[in-house]
mmCIF file of the C-alpha atoms, coordinates in Angstrom:
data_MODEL
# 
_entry.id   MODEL 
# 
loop_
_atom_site.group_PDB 
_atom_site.id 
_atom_site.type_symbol 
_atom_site.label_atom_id 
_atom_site.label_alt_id 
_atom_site.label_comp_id 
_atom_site.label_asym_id 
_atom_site.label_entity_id 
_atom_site.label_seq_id 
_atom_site.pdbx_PDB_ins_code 
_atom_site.Cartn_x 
_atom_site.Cartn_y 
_atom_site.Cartn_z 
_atom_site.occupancy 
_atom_site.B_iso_or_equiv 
_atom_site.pdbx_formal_charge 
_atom_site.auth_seq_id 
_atom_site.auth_comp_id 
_atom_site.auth_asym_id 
_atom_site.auth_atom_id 
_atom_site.pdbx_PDB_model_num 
ATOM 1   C CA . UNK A 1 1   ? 0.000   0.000  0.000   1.00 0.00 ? 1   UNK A CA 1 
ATOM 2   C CA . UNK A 1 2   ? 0.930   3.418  -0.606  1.00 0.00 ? 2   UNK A CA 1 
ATOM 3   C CA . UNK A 1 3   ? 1.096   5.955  1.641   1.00 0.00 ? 3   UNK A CA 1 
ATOM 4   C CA . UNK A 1 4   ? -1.087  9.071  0.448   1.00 0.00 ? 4   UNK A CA 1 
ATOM 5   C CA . UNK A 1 5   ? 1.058   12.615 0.745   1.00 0.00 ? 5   UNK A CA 1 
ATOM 6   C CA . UNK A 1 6   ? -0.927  15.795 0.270   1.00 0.00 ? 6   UNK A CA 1 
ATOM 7   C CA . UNK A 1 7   ? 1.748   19.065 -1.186  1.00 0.00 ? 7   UNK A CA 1 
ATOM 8   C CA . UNK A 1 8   ? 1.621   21.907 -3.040  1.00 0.00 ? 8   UNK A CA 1 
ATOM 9   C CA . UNK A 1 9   ? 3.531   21.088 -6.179  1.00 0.00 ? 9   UNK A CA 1 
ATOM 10  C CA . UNK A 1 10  ? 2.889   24.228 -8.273  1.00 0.00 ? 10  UNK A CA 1 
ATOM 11  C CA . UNK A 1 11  ? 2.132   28.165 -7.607  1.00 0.00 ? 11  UNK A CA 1 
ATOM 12  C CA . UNK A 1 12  ? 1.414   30.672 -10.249 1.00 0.00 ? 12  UNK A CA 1 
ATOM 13  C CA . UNK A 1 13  ? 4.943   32.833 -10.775 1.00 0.00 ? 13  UNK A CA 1 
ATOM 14  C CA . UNK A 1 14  ? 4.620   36.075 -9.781  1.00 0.00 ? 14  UNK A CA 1 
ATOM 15  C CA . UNK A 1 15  ? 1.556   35.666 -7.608  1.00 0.00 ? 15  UNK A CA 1 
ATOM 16  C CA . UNK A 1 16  ? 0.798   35.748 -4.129  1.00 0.00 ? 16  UNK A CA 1 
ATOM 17  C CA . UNK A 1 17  ? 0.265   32.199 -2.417  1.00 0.00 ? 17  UNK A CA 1 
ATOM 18  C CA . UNK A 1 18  ? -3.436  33.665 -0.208  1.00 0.00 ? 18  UNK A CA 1 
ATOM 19  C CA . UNK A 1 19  ? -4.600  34.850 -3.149  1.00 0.00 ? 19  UNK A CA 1 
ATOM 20  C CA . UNK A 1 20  ? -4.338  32.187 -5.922  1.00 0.00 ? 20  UNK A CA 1 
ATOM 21  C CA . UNK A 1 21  ? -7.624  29.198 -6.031  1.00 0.00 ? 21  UNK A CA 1 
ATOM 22  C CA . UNK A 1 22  ? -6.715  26.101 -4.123  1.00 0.00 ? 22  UNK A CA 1 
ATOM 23  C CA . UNK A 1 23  ? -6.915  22.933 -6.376  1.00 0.00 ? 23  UNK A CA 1 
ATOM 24  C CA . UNK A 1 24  ? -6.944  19.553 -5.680  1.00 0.00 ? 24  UNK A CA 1 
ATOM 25  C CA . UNK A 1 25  ? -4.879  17.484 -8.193  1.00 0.00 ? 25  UNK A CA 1 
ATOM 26  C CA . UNK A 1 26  ? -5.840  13.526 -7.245  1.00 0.00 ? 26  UNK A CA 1 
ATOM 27  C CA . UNK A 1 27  ? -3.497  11.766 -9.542  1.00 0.00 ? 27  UNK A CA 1 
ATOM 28  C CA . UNK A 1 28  ? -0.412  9.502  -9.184  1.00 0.00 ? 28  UNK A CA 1 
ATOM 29  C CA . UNK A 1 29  ? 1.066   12.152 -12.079 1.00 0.00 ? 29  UNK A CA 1 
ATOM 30  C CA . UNK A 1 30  ? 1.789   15.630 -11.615 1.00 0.00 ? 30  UNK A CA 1 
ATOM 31  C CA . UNK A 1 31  ? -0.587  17.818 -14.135 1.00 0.00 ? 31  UNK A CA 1 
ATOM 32  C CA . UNK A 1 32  ? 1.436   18.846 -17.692 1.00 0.00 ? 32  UNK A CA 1 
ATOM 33  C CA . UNK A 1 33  ? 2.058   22.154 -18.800 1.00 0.00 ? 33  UNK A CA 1 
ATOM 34  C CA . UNK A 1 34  ? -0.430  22.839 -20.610 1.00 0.00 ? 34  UNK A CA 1 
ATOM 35  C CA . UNK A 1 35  ? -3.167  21.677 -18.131 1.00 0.00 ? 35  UNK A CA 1 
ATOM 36  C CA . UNK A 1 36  ? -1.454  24.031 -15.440 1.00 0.00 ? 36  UNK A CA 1 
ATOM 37  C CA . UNK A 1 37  ? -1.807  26.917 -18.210 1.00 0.00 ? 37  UNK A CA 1 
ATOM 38  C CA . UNK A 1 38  ? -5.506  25.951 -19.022 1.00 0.00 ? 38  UNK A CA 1 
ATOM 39  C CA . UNK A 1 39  ? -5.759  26.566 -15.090 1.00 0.00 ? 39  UNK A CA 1 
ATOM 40  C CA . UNK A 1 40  ? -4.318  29.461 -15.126 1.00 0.00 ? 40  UNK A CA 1 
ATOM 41  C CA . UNK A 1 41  ? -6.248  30.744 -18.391 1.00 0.00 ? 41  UNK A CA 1 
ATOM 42  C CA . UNK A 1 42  ? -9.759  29.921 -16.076 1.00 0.00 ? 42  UNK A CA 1 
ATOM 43  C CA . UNK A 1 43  ? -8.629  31.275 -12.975 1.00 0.00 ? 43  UNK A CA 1 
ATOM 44  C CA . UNK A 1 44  ? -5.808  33.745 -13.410 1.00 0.00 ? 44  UNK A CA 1 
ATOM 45  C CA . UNK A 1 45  ? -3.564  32.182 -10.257 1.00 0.00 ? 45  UNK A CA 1 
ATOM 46  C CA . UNK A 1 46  ? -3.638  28.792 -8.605  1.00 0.00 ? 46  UNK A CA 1 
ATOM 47  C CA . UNK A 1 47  ? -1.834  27.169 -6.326  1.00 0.00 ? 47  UNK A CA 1 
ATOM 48  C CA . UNK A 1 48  ? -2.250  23.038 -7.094  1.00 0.00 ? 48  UNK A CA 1 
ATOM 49  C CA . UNK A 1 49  ? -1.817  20.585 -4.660  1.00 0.00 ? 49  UNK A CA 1 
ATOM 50  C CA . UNK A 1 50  ? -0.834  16.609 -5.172  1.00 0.00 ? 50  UNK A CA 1 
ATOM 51  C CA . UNK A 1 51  ? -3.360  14.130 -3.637  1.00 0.00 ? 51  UNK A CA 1 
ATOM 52  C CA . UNK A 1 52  ? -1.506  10.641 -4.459  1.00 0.00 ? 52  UNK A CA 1 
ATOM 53  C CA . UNK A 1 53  ? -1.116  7.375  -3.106  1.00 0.00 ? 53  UNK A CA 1 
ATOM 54  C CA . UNK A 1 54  ? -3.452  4.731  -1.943  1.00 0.00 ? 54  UNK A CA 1 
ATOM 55  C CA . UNK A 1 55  ? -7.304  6.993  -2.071  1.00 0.00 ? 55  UNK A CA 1 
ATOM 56  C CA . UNK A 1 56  ? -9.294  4.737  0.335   1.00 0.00 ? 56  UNK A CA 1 
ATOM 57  C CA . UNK A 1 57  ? -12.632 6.756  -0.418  1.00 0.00 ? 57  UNK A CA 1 
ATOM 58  C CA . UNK A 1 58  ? -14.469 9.713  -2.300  1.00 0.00 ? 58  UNK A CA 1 
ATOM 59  C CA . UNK A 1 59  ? -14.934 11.187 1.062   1.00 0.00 ? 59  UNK A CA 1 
ATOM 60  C CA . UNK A 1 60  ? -11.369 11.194 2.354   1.00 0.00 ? 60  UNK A CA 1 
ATOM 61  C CA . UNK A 1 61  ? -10.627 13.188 -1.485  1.00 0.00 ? 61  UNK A CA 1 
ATOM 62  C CA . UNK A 1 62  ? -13.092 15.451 0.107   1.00 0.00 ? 62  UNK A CA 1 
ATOM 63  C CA . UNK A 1 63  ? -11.441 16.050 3.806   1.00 0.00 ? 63  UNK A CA 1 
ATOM 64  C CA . UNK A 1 64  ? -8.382  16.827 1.859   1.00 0.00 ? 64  UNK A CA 1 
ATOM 65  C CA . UNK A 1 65  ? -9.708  19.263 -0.293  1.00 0.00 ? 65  UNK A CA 1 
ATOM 66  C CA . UNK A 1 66  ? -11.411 21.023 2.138   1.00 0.00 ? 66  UNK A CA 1 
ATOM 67  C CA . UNK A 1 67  ? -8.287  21.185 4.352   1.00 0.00 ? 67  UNK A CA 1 
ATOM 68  C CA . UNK A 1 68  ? -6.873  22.953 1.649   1.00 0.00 ? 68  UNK A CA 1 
ATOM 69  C CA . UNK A 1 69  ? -9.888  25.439 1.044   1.00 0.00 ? 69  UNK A CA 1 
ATOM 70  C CA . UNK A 1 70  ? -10.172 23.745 -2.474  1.00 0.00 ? 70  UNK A CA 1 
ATOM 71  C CA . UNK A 1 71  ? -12.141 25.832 -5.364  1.00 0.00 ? 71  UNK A CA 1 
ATOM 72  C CA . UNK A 1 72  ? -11.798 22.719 -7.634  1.00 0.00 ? 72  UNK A CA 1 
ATOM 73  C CA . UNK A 1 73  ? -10.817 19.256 -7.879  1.00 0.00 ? 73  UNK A CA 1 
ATOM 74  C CA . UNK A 1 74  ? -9.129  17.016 -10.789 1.00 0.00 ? 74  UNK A CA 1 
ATOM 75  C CA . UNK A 1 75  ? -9.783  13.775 -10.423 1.00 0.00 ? 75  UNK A CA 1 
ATOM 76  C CA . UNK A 1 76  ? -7.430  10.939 -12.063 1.00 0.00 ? 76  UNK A CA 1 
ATOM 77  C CA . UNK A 1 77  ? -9.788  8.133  -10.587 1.00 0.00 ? 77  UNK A CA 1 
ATOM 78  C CA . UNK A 1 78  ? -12.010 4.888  -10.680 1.00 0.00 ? 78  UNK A CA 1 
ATOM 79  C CA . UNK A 1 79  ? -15.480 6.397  -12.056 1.00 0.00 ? 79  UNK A CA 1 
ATOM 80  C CA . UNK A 1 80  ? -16.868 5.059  -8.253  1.00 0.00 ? 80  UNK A CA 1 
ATOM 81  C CA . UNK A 1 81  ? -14.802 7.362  -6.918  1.00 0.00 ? 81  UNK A CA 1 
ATOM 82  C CA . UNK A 1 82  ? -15.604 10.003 -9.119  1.00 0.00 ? 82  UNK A CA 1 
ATOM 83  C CA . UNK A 1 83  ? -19.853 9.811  -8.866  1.00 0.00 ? 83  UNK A CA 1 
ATOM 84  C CA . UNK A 1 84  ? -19.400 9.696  -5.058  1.00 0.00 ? 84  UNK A CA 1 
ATOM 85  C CA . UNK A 1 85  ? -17.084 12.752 -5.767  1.00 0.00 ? 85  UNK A CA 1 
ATOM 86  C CA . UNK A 1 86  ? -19.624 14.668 -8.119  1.00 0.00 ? 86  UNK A CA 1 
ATOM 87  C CA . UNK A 1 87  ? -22.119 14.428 -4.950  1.00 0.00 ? 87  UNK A CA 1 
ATOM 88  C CA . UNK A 1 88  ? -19.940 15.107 -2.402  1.00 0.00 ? 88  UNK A CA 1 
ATOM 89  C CA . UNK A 1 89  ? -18.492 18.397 -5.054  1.00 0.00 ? 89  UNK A CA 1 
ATOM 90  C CA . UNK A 1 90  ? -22.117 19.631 -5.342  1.00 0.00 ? 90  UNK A CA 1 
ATOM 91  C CA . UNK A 1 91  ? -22.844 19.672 -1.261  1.00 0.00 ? 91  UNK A CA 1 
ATOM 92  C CA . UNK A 1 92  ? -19.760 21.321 -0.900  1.00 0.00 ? 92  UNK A CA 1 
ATOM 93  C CA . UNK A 1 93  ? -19.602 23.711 -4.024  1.00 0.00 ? 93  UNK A CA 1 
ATOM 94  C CA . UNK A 1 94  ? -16.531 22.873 -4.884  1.00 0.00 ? 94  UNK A CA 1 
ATOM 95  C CA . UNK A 1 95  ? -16.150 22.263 -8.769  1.00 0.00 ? 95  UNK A CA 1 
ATOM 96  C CA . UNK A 1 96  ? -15.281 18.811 -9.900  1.00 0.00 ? 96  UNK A CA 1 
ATOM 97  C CA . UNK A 1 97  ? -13.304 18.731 -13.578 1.00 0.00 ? 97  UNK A CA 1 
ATOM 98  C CA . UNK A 1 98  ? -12.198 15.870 -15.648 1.00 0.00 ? 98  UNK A CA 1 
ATOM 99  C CA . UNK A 1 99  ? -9.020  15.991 -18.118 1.00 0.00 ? 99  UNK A CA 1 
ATOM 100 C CA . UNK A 1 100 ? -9.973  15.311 -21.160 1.00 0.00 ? 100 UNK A CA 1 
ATOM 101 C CA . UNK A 1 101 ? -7.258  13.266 -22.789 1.00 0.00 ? 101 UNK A CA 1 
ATOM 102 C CA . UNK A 1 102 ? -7.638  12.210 -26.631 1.00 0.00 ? 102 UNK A CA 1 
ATOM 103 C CA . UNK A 1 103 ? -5.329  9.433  -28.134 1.00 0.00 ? 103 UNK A CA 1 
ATOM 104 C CA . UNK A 1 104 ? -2.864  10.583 -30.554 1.00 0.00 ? 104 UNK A CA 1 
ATOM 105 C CA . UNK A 1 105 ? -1.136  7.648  -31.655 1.00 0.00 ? 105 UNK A CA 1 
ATOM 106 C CA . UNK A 1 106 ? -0.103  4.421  -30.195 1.00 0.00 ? 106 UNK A CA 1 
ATOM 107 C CA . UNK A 1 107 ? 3.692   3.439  -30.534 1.00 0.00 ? 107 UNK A CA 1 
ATOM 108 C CA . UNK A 1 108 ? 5.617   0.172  -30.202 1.00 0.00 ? 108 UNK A CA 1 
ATOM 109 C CA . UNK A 1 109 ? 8.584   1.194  -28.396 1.00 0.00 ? 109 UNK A CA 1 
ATOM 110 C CA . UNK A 1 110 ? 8.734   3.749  -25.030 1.00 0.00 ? 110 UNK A CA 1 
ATOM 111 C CA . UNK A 1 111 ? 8.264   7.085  -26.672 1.00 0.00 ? 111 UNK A CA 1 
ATOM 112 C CA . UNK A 1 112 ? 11.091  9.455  -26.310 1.00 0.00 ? 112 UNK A CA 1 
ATOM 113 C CA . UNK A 1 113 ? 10.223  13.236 -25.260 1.00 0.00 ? 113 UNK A CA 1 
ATOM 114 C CA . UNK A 1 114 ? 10.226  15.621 -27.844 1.00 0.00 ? 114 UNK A CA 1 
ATOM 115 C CA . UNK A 1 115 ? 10.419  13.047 -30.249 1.00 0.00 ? 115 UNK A CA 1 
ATOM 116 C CA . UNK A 1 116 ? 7.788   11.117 -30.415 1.00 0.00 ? 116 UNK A CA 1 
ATOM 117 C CA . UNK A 1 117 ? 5.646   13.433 -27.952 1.00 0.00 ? 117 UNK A CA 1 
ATOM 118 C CA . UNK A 1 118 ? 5.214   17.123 -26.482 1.00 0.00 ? 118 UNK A CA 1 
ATOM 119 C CA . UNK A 1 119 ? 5.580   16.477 -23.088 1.00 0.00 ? 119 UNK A CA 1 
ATOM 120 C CA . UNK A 1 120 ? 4.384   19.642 -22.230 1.00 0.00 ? 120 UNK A CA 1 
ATOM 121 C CA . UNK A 1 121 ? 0.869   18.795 -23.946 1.00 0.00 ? 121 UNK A CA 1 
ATOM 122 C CA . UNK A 1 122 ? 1.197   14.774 -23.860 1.00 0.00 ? 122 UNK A CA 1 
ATOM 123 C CA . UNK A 1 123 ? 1.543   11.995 -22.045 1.00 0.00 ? 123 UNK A CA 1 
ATOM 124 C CA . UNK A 1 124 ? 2.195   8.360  -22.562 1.00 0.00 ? 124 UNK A CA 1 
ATOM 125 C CA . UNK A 1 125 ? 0.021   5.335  -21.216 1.00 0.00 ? 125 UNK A CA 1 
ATOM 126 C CA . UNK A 1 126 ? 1.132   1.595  -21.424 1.00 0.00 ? 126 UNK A CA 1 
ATOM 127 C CA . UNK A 1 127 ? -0.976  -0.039 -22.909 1.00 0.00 ? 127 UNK A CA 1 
ATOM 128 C CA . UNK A 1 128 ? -1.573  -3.599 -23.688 1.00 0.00 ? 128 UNK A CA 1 
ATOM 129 C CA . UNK A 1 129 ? 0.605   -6.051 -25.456 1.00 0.00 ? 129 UNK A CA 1 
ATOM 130 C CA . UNK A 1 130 ? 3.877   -3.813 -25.062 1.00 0.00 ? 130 UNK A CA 1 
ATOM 131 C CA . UNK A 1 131 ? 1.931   -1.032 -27.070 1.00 0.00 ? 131 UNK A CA 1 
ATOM 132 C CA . UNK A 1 132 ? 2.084   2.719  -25.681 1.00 0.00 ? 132 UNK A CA 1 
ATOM 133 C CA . UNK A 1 133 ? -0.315  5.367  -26.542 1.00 0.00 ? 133 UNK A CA 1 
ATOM 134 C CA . UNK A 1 134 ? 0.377   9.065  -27.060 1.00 0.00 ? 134 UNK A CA 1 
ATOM 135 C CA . UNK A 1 135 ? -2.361  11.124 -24.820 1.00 0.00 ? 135 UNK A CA 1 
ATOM 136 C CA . UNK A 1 136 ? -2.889  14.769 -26.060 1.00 0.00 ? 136 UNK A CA 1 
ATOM 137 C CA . UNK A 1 137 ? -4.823  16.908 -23.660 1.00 0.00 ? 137 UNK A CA 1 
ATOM 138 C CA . UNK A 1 138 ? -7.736  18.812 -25.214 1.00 0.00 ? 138 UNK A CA 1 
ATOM 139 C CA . UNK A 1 139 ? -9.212  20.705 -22.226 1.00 0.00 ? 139 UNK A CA 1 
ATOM 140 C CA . UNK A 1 140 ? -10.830 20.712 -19.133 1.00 0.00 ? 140 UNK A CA 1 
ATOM 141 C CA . UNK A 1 141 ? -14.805 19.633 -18.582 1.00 0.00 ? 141 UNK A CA 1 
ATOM 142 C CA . UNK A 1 142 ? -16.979 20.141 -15.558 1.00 0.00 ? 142 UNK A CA 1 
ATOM 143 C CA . UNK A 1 143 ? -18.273 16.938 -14.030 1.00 0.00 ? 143 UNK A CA 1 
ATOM 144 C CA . UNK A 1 144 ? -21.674 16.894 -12.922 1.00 0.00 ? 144 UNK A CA 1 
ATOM 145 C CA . UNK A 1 145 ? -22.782 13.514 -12.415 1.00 0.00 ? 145 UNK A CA 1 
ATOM 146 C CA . UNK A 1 146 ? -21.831 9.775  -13.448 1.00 0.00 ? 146 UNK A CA 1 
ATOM 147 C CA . UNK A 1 147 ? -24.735 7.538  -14.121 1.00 0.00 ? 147 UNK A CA 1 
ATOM 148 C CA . UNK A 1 148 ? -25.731 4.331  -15.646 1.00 0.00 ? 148 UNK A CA 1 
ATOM 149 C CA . UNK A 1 149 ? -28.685 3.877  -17.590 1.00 0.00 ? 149 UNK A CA 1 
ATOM 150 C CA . UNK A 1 150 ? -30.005 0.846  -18.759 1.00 0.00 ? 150 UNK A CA 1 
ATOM 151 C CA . UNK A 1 151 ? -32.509 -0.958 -20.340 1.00 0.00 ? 151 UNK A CA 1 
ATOM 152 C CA . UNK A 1 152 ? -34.448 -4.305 -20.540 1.00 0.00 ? 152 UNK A CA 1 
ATOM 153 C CA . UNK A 1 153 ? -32.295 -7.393 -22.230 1.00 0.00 ? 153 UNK A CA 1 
# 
């Protein structure tokens, strides 16, 4: 099990730390550069904090957030999590948003930064079968619910 470490990893230069918006980045990865300037497009001056390691429950993501006077949250986890999350967000008006991540390519060998990816607006995912795909982020999107609908068999 990993232990779960709450820290600021990222302030916006030239900004004042009690001013910026608090947000809550729940991920094992540290946002990219372009999501941090997407932030900063929305909100002008943030101060991001890590949430990673072993997330027992939507509603410990919560008691961290609000320790943190959080305005939003990104959330990099199992969609349980995340409608427990959207509730808990919506009690608490604090915004929930998703990354929205679009394959670019999928490659047979590790890519290689700046080569085969921008690492300041990609990522790279394992996939299966010794195959890696080439995540380009698009934007940010407001979550505000999960739910399954279904239908007769």
């Amino acid at each position: 099990m990993v232990a779960v470490e709450l820290k600021r990893i990222y302030t916006t230069p030239g900004c004042e730390v009690d001013v910026c918006a608090n947000v809550l980045w729940v991920s094992r990865h540290p946002p990219i550069k372009a999501q941090l300037v997407e932030l900063e497009n929305k909100l002008a001056c943030v101060n991001v904090f890590q949430l990673s390691g072993t997330i027992p429950n939507a509603e410990f993501v919560m008691e961290k957030a609000k320790s943190i006077n959080a305005w939003a949250i990104v959330a990099v986890l199992p969609l349980s999590f995340i409608a427990r999350l959207s509730e808990l967000c919506r009690k608490e008006s604090i915004e929930l948003l998703w990354a929205e991540m679009e394959q670019r390519d999928i490659l047979s060998h590790e890519p290689v930064p700046g080569e085969d990816y921008d690492p300041d607006t990609e990522v790279w995912v394992k996939g299966y079968e010794n195959t890696y795909k080439i995540m380009h982020f698009k934007g940010f999107k407001r979550i505000k619910a999960v739910k399954l609908e279904l239908e007769e068999w």
